[in-house]
C-alpha positions as CSV (number, residue, x, y, z in Angstrom):
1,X,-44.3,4.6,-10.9
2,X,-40.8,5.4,-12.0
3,X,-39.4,5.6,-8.8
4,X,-39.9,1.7,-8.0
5,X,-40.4,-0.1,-11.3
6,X,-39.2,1.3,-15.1
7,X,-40.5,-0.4,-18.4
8,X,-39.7,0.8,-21.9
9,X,-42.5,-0.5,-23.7
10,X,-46.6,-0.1,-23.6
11,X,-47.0,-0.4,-20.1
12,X,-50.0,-3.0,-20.5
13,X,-48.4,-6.2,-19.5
14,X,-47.3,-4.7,-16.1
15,X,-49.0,-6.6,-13.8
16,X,-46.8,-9.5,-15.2
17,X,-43.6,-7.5,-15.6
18,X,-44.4,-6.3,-12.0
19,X,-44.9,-10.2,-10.3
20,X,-42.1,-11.7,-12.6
21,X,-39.8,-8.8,-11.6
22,X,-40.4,-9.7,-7.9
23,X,-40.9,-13.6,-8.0
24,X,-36.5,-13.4,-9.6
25,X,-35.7,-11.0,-7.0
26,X,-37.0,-13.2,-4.1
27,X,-35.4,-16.1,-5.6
28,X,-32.1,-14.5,-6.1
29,X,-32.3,-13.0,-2.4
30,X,-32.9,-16.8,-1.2
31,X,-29.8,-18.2,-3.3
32,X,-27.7,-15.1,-2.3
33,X,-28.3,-16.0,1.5
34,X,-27.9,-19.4,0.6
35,X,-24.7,-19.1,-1.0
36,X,-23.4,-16.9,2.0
37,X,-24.2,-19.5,4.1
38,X,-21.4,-21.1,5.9
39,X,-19.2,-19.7,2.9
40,X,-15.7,-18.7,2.8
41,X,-14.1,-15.8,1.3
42,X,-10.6,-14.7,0.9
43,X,-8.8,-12.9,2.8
44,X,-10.3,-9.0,3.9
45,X,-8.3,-7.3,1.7
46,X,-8.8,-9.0,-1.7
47,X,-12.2,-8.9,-0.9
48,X,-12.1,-5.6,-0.2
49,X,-10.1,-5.0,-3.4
50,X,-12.6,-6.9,-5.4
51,X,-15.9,-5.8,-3.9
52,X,-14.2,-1.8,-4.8
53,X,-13.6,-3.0,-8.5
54,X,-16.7,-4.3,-8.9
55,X,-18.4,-1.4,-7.9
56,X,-16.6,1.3,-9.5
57,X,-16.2,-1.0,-12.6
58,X,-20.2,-1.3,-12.6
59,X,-20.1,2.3,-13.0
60,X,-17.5,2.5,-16.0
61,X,-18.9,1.5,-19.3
62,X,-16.6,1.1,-22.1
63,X,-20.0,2.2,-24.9
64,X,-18.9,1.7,-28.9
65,X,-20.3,3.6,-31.7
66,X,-22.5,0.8,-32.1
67,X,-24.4,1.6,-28.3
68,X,-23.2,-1.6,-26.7
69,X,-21.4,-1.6,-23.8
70,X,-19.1,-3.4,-21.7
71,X,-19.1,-2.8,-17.8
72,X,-15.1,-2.9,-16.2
73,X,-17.2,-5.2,-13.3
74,X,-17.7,-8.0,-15.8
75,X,-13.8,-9.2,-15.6
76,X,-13.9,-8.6,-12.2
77,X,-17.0,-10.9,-11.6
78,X,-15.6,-13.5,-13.7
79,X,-12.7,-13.3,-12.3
80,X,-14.0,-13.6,-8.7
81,X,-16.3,-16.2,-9.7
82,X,-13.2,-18.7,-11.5
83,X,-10.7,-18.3,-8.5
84,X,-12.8,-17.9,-5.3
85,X,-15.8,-19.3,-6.1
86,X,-19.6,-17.9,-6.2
87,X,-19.8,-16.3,-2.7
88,X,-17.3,-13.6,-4.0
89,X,-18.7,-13.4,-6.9
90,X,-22.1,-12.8,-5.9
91,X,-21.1,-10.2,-3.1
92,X,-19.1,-8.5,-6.0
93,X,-21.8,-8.1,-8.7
94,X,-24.9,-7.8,-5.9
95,X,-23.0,-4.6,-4.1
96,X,-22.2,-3.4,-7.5
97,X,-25.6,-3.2,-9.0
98,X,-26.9,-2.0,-5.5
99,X,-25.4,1.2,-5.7
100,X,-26.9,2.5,-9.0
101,X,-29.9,2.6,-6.3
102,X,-28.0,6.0,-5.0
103,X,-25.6,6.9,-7.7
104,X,-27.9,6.7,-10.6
105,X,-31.3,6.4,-8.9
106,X,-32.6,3.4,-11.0
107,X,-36.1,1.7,-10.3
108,X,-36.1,-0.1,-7.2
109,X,-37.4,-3.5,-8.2
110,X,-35.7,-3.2,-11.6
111,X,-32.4,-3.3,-9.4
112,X,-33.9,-6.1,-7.3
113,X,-34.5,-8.2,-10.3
114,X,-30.9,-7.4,-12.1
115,X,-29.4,-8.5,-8.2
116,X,-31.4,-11.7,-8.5
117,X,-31.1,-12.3,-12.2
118,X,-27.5,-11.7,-11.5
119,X,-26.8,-14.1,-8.4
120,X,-29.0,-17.2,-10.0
121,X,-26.8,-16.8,-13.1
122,X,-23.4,-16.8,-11.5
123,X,-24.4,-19.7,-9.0
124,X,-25.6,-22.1,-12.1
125,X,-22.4,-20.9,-13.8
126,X,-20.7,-21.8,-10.4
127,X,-21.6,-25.3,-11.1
128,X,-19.4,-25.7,-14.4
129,X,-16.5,-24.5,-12.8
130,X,-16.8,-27.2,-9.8
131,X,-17.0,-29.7,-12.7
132,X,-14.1,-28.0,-14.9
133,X,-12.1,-28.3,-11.5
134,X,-12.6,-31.9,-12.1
135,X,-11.3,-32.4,-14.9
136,X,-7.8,-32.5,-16.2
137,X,-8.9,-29.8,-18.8
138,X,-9.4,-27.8,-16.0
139,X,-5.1,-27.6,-14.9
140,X,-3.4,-27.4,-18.5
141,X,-3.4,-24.1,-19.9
142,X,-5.6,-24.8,-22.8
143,X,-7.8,-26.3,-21.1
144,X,-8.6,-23.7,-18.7
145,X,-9.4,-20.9,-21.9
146,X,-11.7,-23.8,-23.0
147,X,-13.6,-23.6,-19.7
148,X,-13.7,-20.4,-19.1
149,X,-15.0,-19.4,-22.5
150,X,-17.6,-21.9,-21.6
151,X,-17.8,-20.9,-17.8
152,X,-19.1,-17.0,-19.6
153,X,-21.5,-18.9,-22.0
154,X,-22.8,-20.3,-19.0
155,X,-23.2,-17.0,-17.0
156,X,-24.5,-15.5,-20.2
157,X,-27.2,-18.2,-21.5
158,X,-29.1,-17.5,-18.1
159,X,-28.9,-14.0,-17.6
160,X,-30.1,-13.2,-21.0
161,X,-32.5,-15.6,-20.7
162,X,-34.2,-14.1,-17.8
163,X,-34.0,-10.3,-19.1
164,X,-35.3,-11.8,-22.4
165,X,-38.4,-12.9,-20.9
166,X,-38.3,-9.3,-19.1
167,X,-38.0,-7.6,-22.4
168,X,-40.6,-10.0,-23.6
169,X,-43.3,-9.2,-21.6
170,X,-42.6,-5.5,-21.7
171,X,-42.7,-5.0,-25.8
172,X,-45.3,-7.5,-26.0
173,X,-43.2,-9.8,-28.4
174,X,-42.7,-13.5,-28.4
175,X,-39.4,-14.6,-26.2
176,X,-37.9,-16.7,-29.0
177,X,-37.8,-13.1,-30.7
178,X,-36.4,-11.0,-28.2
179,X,-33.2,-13.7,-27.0
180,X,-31.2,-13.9,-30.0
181,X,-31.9,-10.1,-30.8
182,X,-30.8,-8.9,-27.1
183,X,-28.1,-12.1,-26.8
184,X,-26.6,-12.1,-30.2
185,X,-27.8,-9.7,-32.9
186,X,-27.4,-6.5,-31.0
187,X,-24.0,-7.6,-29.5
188,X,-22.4,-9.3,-32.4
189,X,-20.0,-6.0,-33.2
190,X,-18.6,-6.6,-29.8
191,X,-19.1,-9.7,-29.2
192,X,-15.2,-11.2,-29.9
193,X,-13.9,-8.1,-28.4
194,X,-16.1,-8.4,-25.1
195,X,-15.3,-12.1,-24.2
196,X,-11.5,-10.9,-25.1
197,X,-11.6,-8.8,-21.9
198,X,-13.6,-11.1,-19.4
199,X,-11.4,-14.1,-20.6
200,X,-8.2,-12.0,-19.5
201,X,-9.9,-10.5,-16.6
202,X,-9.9,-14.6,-15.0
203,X,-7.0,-16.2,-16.9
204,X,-4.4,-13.3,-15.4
205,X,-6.2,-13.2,-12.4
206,X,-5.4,-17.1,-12.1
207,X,-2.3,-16.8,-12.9
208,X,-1.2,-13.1,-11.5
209,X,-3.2,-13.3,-8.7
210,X,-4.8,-9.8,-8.1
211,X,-2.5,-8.0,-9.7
212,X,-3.5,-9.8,-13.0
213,X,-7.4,-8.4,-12.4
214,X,-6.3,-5.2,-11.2
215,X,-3.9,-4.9,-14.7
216,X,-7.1,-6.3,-17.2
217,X,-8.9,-3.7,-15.2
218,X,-6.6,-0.6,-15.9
219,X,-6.3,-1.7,-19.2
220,X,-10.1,-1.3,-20.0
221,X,-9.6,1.6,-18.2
222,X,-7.7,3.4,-20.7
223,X,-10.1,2.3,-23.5
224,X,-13.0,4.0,-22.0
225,X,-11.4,6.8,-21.1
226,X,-10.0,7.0,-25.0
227,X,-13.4,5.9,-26.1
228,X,-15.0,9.5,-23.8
229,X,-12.3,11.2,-25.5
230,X,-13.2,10.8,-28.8
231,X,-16.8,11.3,-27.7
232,X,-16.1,14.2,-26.4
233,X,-14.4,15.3,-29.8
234,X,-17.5,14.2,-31.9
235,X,-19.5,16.2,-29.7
236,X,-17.5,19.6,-29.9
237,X,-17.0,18.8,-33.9
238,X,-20.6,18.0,-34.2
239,X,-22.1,21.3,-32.2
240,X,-19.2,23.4,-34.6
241,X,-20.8,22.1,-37.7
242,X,-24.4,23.3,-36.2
243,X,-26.5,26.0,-36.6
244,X,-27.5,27.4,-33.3
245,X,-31.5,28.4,-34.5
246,X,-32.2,25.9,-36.5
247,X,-30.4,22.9,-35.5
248,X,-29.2,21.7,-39.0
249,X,-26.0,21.6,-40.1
250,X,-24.1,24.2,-40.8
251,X,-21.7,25.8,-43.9
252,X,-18.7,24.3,-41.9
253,X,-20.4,20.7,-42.6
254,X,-21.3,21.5,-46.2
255,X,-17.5,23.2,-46.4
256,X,-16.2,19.5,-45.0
257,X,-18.4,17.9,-47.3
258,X,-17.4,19.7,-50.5
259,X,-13.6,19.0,-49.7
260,X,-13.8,15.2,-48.3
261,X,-17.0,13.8,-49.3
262,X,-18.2,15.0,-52.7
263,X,-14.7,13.9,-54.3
264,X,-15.7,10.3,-53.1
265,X,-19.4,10.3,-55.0
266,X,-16.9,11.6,-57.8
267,X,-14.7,9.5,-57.6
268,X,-17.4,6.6,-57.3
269,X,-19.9,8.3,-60.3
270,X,-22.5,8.1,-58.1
271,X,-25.5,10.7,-58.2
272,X,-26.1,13.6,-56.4
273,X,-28.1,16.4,-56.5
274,X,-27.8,19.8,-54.9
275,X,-30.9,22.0,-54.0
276,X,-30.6,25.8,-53.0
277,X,-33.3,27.2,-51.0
278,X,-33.9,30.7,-50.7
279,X,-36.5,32.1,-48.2
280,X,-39.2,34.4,-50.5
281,X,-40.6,38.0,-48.5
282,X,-38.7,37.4,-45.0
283,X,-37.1,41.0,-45.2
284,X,-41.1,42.2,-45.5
285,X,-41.6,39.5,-42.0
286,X,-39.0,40.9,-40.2
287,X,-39.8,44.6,-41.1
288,X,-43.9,44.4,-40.6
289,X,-43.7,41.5,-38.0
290,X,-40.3,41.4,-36.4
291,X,-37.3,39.6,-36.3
292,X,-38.5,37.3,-33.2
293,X,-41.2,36.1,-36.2
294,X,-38.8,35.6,-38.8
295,X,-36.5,33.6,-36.5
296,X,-39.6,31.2,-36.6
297,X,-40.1,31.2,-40.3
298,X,-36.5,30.3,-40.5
299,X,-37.0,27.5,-37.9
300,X,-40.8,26.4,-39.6
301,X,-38.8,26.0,-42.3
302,X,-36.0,23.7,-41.0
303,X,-38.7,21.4,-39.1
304,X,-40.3,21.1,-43.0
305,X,-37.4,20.1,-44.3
306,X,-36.0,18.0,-41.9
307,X,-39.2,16.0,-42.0
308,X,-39.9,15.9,-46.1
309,X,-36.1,15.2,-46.7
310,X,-35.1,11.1,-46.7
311,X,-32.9,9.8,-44.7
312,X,-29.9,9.9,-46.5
313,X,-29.8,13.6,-47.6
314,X,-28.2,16.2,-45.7
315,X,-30.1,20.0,-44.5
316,X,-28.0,22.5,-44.2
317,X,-28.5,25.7,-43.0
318,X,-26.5,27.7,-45.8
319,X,-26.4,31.4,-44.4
320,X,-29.3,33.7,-43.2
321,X,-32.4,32.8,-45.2
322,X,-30.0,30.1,-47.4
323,X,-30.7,26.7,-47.1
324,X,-29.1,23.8,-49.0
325,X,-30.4,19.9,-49.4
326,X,-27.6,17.6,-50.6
327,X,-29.5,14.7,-52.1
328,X,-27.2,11.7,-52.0
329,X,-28.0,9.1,-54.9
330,X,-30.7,11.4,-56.3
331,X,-31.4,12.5,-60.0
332,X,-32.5,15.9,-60.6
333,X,-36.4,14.3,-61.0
334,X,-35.8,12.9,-57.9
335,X,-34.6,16.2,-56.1
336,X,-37.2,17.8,-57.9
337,X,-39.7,15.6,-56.3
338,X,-38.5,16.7,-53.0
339,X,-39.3,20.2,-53.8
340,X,-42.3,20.0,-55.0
341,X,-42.9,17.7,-51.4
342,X,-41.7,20.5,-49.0
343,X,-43.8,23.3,-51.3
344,X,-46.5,20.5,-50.4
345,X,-46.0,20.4,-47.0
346,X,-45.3,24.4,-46.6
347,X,-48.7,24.9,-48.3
348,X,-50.7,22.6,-45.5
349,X,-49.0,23.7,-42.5
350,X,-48.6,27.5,-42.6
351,X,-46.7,29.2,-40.0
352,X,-49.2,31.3,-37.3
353,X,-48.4,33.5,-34.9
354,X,-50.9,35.2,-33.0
355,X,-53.7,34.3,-35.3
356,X,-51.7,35.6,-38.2
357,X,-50.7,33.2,-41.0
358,X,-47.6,35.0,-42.1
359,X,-46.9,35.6,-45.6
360,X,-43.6,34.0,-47.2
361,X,-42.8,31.3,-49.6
362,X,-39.3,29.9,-50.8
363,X,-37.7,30.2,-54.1
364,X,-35.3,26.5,-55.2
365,X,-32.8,26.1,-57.6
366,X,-31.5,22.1,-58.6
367,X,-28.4,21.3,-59.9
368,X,-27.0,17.4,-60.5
369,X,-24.1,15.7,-60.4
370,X,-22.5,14.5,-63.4
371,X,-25.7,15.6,-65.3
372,X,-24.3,19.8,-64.6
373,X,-21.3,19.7,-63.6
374,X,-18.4,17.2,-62.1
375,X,-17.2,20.4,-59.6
376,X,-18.7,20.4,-56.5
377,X,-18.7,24.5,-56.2
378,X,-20.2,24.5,-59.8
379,X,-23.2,22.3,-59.0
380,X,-23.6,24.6,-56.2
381,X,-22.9,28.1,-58.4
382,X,-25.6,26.5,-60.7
383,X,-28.1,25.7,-58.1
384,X,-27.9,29.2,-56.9
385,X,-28.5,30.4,-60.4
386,X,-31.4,28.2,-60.9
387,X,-32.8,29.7,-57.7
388,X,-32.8,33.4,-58.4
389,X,-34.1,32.5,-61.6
390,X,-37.3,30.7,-60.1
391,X,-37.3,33.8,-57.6
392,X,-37.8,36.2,-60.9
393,X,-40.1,34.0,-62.4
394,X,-42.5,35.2,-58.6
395,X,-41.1,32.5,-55.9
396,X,-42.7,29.9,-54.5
397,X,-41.5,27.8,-57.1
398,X,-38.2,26.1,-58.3
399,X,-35.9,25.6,-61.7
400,X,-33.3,23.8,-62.8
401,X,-29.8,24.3,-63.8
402,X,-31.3,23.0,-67.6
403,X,-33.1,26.1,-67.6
404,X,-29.8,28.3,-67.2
């Protein structure tokens, strides 16, 4: 089903995803031959120019750490669109969003529906600009940001509307919902910063001809190829601080954090607690069961705590069978209610293997900031006491650093 139609949500509404879906692609494929009709375009080779930028823009999106996007085609549609009117336009952005049938093999009536979607949007924003090239707003320089701001709000009103109603169906929520959430809410940290570009994209393109689009366009350019780069970075930083078993953090991330981020809760007085975790029998698992079997203890152990943990606290594996929680904003009776959760859950889901539950516990030691210590290391030297100390009391159990 993939192959010609993709929904994200239940599925049960598909009949009317599946005949809204094709009732906007037929009407955009009438408008689009329509508009083409008895049209003129520029010359060949700025429409060749613009129908490559569109394309190749369509596939270049500047993403922010907030997951929006902006697509390099949108300055070039706009641009298209203010200048040469909606036939260009729509050839642009309909060729564009055609080729993600090949290059990124989407679902063949979703990209039907974005084409029509598309081409009714920019022909109803095609209207204001006949009427802004009425005006006299529409020749004095401030005039013409007026309407093109107002030639994107346009453009933007109706194409959100019609994948609101889309996303509507799909997650089975009410439309008024989903339009300001998809229009507005979702997009408001990039809001300014997108209508910055597309307004340049068509004021230098009015003014600069092509080489104006062409510049907007090398300029985004840049930012997306600084935006991969520092992706790219966060990745390799992000895998360096990882354990490779587990696939918690590691003690390069808990090193980080002792030198950058505990000296801001200090600094702040805010409360934090430490928890060290020791694994309890794992040299008598690896000796009567194996190592491949106390690989999975180590990795039971992680899924645990990654799932009994909040949000806001940090796993890390420490070293071999060491495990630290940071507990951000935590008293010790709050970290010492997340022990006594993941001895909970360790107790109802044993680790089998082969029809063998195998045999280990895990020993914890708490320490809390400013309650043991103001020195990050110390909370952590204090922690590690506390846990040896709940090891020699038999494991499967935890102290405090009060108990020192």
């Amino acid at each position: 089903m993939n192959r010609w139609v993709q929904v994200y949500g239940t599925g049960r509404r598909i009949g009317a995803i599946v005949a809204y879906m094709v009732a906007t692609s037929i009407a955009g494929l009438g408008a689009f031959l329509w508009v083409l009709k008895d049209s003129t375009l520029p010359n060949p080779l700025t429409t060749l120019l613009y129908l490559i930028l569109g394309i190749v823009g369509q596939h270049l999106s500047v993403t922010f750490p907030d997951g929006n996007s902006i697509a390099l085609a949108d300055p070039v549609v706009y641009a298209a669109l203010w200048a040469f009117g909606s036939p260009l336009a729509v050839m642009v952005q309909v060729a564009a969003v055609l080729t993600q049938l090949f290059t990124q093999k989407k679902a063949l009536l979703n990209t039907f529906f974005n084409s029509g979607q598309f081409t009714i949007s920019i022909i109803i924003a095609s209207v204001w600009v006949r009427f802004a090239r009425t005006t006299p707003a529409g020749h004095a320089p401030l005039g013409q940001i007026v309407l093109v701001f107002l030639l994107i709000v346009t453009f933007e009103l109706v194409n959100y509307t019609f994948v609101s109603i889309a996303v509507a169906l799909d997650q089975e929520h009410r439309w008024s919902e989903v339009f300001p959430r998809i229009g507005f809410i979702q997009r408001k940290k990039t809001f300014v910063l997108a209508y910055l570009i597309n307004m340049a994209g068509v004021l230098l393109a009015t003014y600069m001809g092509l080489a104006g689009i062409i510049f907007v366009f090398a300029s985004v350019f840049v930012l997306w190829l600084q935006l991969k780069f520092e992706q790219e970075l966060a990745a390799r930083s992000l895998e360096a601080q990882t354990d490779v078993l587990t696939g918690l953090l590691n003690v390069r991330y808990f090193e980080r954090w002792l030198e950058n981020d505990f000296p801001k809760l200090s600094a702040d007085r805010d409360e934090c607690s430490i928890i060290f975790i020791d694994v309890d029998r794992l040299k008598n698992v690896n000796d009567e069961m194996g190592h491949d079997v106390g690989d999975s203890v180590l990795e039971h152990l992680a899924g645990v705590l990654k799932s009994v943990v909040r949000a806001e606290d940090r796993v890390i594996r420490y070293g071999g069978d060491e495990f630290i929680v940071i507990c951000r904003k935590a008293t010790l009776d709050k970290a010492a209610a997340i022990v006594e959760r993941i001895l909970d859950a360790l107790e109802r889901n044993p680790l089998e293997e082969n029809g063998v539950v195998v045999d280990f516990g895990i020993s914890a030691g708490l320490a809390s900031f400013p309650r043991h210590s103001t020195l990050g290391r110390d909370l952590v030297r204090l922690a590690d006491k506390a846990m040896y100390l709940a090891k020699k009391d038999g494991g499967n159990g935890y102290r405090t650093a009060d108990q020192l």
